[in-house]
Every structure is written in structure tokens, then in C-alpha cells.
PAZAPA-4460 file (N, C-alpha, C; in steps of 0.05 Angstrom, whole numbers, plus 32768, in hexadecimal, padded with zeros to 4 digits):
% residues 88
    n_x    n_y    n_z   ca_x   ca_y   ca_z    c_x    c_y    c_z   seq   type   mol
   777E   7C59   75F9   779A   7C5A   75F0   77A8   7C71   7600     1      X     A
   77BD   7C65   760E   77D1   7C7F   7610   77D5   7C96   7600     2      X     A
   77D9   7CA3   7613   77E1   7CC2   7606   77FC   7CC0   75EC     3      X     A
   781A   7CAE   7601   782B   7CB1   75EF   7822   7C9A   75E1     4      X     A
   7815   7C87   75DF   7810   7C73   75C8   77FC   7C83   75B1     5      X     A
   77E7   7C92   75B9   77E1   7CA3   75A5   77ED   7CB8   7591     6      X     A
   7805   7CC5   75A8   7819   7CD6   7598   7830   7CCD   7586     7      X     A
   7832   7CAC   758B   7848   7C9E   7572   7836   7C94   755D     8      X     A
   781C   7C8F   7560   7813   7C86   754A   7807   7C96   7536     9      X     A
   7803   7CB2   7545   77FE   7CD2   7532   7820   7CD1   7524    10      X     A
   7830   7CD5   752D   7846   7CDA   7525   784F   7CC9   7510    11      X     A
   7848   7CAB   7518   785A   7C97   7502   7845   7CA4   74E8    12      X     A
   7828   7CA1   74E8   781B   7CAB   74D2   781E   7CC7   74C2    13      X     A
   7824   7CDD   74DA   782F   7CF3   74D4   784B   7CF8   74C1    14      X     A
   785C   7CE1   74C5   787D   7CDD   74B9   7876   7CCB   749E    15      X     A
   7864   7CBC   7498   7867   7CB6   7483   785E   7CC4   746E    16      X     A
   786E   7CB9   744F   7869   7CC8   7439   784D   7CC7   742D    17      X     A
   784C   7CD8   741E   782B   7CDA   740C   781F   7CC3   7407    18      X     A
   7830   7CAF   73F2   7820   7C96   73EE   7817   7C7D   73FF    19      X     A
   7827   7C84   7419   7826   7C68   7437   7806   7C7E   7441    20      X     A
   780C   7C97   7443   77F3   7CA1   7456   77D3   7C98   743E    21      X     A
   77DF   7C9D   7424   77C4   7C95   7414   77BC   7C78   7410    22      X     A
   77CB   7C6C   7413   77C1   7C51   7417   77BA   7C4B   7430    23      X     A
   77C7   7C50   744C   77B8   7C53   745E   779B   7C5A   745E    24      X     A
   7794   7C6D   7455   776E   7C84   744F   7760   7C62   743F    25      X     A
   7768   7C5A   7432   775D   7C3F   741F   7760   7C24   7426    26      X     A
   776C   7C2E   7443   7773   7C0A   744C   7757   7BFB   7455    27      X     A
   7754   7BDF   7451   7742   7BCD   745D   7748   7BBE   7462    28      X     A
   773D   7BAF   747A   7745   7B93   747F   773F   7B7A   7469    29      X     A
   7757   7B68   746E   7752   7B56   7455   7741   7B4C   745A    30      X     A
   773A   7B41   7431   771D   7B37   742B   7713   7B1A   743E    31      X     A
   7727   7B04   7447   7720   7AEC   7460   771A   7AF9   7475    32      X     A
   772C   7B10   747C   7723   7B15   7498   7706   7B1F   7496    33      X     A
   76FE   7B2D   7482   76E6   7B45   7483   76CF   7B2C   7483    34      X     A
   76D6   7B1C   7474   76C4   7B03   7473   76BE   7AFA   7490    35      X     A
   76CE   7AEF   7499   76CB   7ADD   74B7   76C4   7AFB   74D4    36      X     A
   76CC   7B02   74CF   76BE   7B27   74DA   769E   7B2D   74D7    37      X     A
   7692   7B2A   74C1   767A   7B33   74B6   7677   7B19   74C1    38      X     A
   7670   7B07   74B9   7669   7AE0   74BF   7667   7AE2   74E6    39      X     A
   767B   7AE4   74F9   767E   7AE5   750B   7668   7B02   751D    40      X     A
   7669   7B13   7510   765B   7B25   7516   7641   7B2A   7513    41      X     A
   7640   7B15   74FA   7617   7B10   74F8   760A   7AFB   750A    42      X     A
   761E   7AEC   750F   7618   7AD8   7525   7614   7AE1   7537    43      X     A
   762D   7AF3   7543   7628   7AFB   755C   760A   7B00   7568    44      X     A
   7600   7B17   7549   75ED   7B2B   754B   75D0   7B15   7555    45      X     A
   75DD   7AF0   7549   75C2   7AE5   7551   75C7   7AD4   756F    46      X     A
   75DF   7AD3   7578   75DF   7ACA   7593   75F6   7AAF   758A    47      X     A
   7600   7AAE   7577   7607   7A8F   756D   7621   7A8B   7566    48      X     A
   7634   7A9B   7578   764D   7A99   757F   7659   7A82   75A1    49      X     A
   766E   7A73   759D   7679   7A65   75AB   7690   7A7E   75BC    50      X     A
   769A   7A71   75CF   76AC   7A82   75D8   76C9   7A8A   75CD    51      X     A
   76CB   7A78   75C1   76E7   7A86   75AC   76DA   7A90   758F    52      X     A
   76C5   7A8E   7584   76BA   7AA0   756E   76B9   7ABA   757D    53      X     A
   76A4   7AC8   7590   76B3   7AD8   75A6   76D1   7AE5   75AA    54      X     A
   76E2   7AD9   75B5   76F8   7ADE   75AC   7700   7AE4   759F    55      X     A
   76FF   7AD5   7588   7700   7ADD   7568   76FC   7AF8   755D    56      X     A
   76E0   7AFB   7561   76D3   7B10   755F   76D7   7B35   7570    57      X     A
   76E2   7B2C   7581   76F0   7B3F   758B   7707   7B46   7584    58      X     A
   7719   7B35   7581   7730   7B3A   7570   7738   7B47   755B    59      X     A
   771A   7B3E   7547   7718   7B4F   752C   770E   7B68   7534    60      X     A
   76FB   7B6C   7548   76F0   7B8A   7548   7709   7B9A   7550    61      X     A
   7719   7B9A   7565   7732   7B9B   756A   773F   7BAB   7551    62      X     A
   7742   7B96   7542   7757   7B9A   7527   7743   7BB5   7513    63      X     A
   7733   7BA6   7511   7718   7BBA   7509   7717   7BDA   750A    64      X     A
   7718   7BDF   752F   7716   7BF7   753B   7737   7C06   752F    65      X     A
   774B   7BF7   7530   7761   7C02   752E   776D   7C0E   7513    66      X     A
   7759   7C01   7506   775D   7C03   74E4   774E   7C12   74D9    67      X     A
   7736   7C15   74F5   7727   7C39   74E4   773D   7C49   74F1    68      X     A
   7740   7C48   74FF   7755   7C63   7519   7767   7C71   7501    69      X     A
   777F   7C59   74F9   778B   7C60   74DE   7781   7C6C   74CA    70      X     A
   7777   7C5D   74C8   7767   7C72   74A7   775B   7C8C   74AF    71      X     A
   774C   7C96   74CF   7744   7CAB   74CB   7758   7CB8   74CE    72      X     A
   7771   7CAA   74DE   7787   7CC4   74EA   779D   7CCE   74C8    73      X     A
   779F   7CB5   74B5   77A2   7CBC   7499   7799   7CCF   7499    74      X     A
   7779   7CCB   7491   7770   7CDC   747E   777B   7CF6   7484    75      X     A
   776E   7D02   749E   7778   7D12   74AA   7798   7D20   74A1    76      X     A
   77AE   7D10   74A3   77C3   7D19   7496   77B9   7D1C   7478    77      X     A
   77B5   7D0D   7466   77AF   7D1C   7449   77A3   7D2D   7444    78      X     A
   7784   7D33   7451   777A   7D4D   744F   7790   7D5E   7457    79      X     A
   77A8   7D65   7467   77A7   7D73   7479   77C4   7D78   7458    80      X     A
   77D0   7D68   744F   77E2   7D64   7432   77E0   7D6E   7421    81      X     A
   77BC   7D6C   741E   77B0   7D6F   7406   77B0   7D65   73F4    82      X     A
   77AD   7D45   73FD   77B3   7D2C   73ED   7796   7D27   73F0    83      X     A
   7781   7D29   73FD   776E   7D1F   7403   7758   7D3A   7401    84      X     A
   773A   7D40   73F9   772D   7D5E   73FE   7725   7D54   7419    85      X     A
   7720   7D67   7421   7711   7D67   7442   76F0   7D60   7438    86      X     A
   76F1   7D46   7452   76DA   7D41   7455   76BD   7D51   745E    87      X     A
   76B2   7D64   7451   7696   7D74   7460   767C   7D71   745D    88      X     A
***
């Protein structure tokens, strides 16, 4: 990720209020997606994906990776609030 793409997406999380950043820290991907994610991803693990399950599957890790990023860069703002204790 870019530098300034990293520095708007600290910021947009940085500018919002208490309850958007705490629901952020608790966000998950929805329950279909997490389904066809786990399902696609045990397959993978046995070789028994097609080329658009592949696809597929990348897409969600994708969404996946971006949706921890958020929640750690949250958390981070709430500990930092004191909406959240620090993790040790």
C-alpha cells in the first residue's frame, strides 16, 4: 500500500467517533461470506479448486487481509481513547 493510501486510511479511522471506531475493533466478515471462505479454503488446502474458485478465493483473502488491517488500526485508536485496555 502506498504511503498516502496508508495515511487516508489512518486518518479516516483516526476522524471517526467512539462508537464507528468500536464497531470497527468487532467487525467480521459476513456469516455467507465466512462460509464460502472457510469451504474454499479447505479445498484449496486439498488441491480441489477450479480456476475461478481460485479467483474466488483470492478475492476473499483480499477482503479478509483488509478487514484485519481495520480492526488492528481501530483497535489501536481505542486503546489509544481508552475505549479499549491495551493489549499485553
Amino acid at each position: 500500500m502506498a504511503e498516502i493510501d496508508r495515511a487516508i486510511t489512518e486518518l479516516a479511522i483516526e476522524s471517526l467517533p467512539d462508537e464507528k471506531v468500536l464497531a470497527l475493533c468487532d467487525m467480521q466478515m459476513e456469516t455467507q461470506q465466512q462460509e464460502v471462505f472457510s469451504d474454499l479454503l479447505a479445498r484449496h488446502q486439498k488441491g480441489q479448486l477450479n480456476d475461478a474458485e481460485v479467483h474466488q478465493l483470492d478475492e476473499l483473502m483480499q477482503v479478509y487481509r483488509r478487514g484485519l488491517v481495520s480492526k488492528a488500526r481501530a483497535l489501536k485508536v481505542a486503546v489509544e481513547r481508552g475505549l479499549k485496555p491495551a493489549l499485553n
